[in-house]
C-alpha positions in Angstrom: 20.1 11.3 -4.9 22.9 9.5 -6.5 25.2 12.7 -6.2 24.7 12.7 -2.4 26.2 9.3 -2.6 28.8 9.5 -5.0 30.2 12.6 -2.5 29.9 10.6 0.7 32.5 8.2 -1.1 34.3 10.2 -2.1 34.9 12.0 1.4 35.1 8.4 2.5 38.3 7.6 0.1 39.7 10.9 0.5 39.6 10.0 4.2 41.1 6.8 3.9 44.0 7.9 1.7 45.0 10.5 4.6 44.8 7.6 6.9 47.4 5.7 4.9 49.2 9.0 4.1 49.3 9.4 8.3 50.3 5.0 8.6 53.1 5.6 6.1 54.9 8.6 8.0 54.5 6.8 10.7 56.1 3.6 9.4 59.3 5.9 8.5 59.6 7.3 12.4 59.0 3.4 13.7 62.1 2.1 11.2 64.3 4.9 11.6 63.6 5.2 15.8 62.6 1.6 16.3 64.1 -0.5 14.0 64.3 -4.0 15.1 62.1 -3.9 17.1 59.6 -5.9 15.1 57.1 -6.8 17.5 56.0 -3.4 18.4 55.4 -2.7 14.6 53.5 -5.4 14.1 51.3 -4.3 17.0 51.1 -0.6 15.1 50.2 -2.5 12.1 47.3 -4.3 13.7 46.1 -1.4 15.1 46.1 0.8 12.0 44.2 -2.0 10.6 42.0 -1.8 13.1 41.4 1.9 12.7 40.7 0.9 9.2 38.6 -2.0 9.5 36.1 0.4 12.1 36.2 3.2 9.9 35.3 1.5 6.7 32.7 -0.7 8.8 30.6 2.6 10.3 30.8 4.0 6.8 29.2 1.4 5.4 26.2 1.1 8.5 25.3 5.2 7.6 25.4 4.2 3.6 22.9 0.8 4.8 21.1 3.0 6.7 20.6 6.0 4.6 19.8 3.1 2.1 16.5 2.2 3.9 15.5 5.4 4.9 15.2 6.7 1.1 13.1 3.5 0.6 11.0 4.1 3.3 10.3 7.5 2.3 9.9 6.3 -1.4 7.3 3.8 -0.4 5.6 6.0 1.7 5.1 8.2 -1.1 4.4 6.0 -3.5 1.5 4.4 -0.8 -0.2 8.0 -0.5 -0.3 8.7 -3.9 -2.1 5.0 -4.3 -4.1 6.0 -1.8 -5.6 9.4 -3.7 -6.1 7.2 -6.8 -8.8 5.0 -5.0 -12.6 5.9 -5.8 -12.0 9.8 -8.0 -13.9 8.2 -10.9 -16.4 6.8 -8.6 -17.3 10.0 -7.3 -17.2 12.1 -10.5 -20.1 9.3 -11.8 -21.9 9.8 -8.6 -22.1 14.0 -9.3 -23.1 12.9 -13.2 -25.9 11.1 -12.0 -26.4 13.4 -9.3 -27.2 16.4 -12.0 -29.7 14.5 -14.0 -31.8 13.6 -11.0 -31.6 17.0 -9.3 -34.7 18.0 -11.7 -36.6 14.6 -11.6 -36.4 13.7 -8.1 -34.9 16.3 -5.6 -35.4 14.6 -2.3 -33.8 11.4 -3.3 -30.9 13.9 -4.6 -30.7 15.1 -1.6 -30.4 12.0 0.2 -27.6 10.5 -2.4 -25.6 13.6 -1.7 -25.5 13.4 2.4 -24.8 9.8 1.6 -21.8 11.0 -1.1 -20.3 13.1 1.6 -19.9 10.9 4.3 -18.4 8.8 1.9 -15.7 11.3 0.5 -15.1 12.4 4.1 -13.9 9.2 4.9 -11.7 8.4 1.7 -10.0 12.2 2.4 -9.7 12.4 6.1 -9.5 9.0 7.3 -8.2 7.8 4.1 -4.5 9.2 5.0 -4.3 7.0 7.8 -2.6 3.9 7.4 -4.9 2.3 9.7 -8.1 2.3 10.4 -10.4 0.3 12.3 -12.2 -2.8 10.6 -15.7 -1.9 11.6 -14.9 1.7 10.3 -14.0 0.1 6.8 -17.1 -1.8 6.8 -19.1 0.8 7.4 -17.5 2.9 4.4 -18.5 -0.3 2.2 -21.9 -0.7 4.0 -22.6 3.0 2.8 -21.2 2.6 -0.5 -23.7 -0.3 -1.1 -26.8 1.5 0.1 -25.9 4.7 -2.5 -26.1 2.0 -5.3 -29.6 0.6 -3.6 -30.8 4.6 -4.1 -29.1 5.2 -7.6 -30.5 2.0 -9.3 -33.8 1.3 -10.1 -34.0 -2.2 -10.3 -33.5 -5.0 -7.7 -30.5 -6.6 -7.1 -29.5 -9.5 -5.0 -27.0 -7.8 -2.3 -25.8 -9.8 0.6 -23.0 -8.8 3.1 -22.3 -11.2 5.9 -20.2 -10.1 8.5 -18.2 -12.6 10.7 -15.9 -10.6 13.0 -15.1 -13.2 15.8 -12.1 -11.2 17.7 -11.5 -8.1 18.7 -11.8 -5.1 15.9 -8.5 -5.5 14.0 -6.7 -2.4 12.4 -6.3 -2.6 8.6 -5.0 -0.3 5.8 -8.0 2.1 4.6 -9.5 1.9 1.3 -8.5 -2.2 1.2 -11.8 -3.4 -0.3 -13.6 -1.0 -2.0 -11.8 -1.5 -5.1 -12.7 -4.9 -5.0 -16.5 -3.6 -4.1 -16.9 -1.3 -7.0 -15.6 -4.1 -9.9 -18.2 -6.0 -8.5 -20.8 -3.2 -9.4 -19.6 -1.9 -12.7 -18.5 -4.4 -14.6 -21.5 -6.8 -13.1 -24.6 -5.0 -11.5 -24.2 -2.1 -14.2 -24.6 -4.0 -17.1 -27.4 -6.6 -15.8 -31.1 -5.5 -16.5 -32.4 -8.2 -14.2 -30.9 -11.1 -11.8 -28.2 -9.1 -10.9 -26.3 -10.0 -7.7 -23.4 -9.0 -4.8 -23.0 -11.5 -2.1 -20.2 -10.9 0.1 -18.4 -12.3 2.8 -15.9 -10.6 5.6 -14.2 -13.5 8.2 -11.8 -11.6 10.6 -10.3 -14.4 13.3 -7.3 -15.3 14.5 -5.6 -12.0 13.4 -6.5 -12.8 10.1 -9.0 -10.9 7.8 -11.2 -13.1 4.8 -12.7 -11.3 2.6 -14.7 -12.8 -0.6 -17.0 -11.1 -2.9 -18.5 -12.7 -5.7 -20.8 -11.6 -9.0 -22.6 -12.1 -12.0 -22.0 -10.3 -15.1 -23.4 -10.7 -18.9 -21.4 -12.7 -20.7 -21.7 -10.6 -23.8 -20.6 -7.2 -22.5 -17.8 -9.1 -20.7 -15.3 -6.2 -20.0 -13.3 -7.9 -16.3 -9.9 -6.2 -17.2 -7.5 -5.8 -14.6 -7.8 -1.8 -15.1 -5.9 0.6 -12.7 -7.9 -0.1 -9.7 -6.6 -3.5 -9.0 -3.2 -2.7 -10.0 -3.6 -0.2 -7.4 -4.2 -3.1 -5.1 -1.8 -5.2 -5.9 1.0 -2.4 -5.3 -0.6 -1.5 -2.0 -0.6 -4.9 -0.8 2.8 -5.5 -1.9 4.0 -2.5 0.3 1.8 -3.2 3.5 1.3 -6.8 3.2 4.5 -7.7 1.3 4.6 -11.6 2.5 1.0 -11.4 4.2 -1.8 -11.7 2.0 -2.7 -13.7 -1.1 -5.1 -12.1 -3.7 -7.3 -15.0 -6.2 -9.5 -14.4 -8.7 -11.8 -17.0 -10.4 -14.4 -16.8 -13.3 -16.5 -18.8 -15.1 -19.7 -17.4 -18.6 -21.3 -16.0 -15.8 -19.8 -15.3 -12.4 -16.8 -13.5 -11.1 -15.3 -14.0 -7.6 -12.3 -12.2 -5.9 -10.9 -13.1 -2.5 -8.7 -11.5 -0.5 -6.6 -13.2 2.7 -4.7 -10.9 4.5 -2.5 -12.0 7.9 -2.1 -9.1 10.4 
């Protein structure tokens, strides 16, 4: 990339040294046919400059623009690669646990696997998208919560209240589930008993409030900010780069996330 620069200033200099090559001939015929007559060089002079100034002015608008066009392409890139990081190890667990219970319960197999691929059909197809419909997201984390209710045995305390007071807003795809799944590995996974995901989604005045919270046992305490909230973070900070505010809070036995985002 940086050659393709380097040789647009260069034809841009070598194109600016003919210019003056072209003025300075020209200043040689205006003395030797004009001389004296010095208003009528100054006028040439202005409008050399002139030439100059335009030149050098729609050289610099193609660099500018070429500028943010290679940054737009880069973040673009660097946005659907996020994108195809979000939920692989997820899904490899999922088929794991799926093997082991193909022999002990085969009709609850079954079930988790139509479940699995309407999840996966949504991270691939509708997942390149870089919007999607609120109510489709919640769905995606509505089914991702009832797989968990079918691959755990015990009880846990889920809770998902939904407050969607406008009409249905489009977000970026994939925006919470990361957020979802912490909630589940590093709390419900480890918890024998008592173990609990409330949630809350607010979308109003184009603005989208969404707070999960969790417990966790204190001595398996794990909550590192792994790849999946980095992954976040950068995808935030190339959709939402001045619209959203990400806080996390923690005390020996709850964690809490919350995410404000302003469309």
């Amino acid at each position: 990339m940086k050659l393709k620069i380097s040789d647009k200033k260069r034809k841009f200099i070598n194109r600016i040294y003919k210019l003056t090559l072209v003025f300075i001939g020209l200043v040689i015929v205006v003395f030797n046919d004009t001389f004296g007559k010095l208003e009528g060089f100054v006028e040439f002079i202005v409008f050399y400059f002139i030439i100059v100034f335009i030149t050098i002015a729609h050289w610099l608008f193609k660099q500018i623009k070429s500028i943010i066009k290679l940054k737009n392409e880069k973040a673009k890139t660097e946005l659907m690669h996020l994108k195809s990081q979000v939920n692989p190890h997820f899904f490899f667990n999922m088929l794991n646990n799926l093997y082991g219970l193909v022999d002990k319960d085969a009709k609850k197999a079954q079930e988790l696997i139509l479940q699995l691929s309407d999840m996966m059909r949504y991270s691939i197809y509708e997942g390149e998208k870089e919007t999607v419909l609120l109510s489709e997201e919640v769905t995606y984390l509505e089914n991702y919560i009832e797989l968990h209710k079918m691959r755990y045995l015990k009880t846990i305390d889920i809770q998902f209240n939904i407050e969607m007071k406008d009409n249905d807003y489009e977000i970026m795809p994939l925006l919470f589930i990361i957020l979802l799944e912490n909630a589940f590995k590093h709390g419900v996974e480890n918890l024998r008993k008592n173990a609990y995901v409330h949630i809350h989604l607010l979308a109003q005045n184009n603005k989208v409030s969404f707070e999960i919270e969790n417990n966790f046992d204190s001595s398996e305490d794990k909550h590192e900010k792994g790849i999946g909230l980095n992954n976040l973070k950068r995808r935030l900070e190339l959709v939402y780069p001045k619209n959203h505010k990400l806080i996390f809070s923690k005390t020996d036995t709850m964690y809490k996330a919350k995410l404000n985002i302003t469309l």
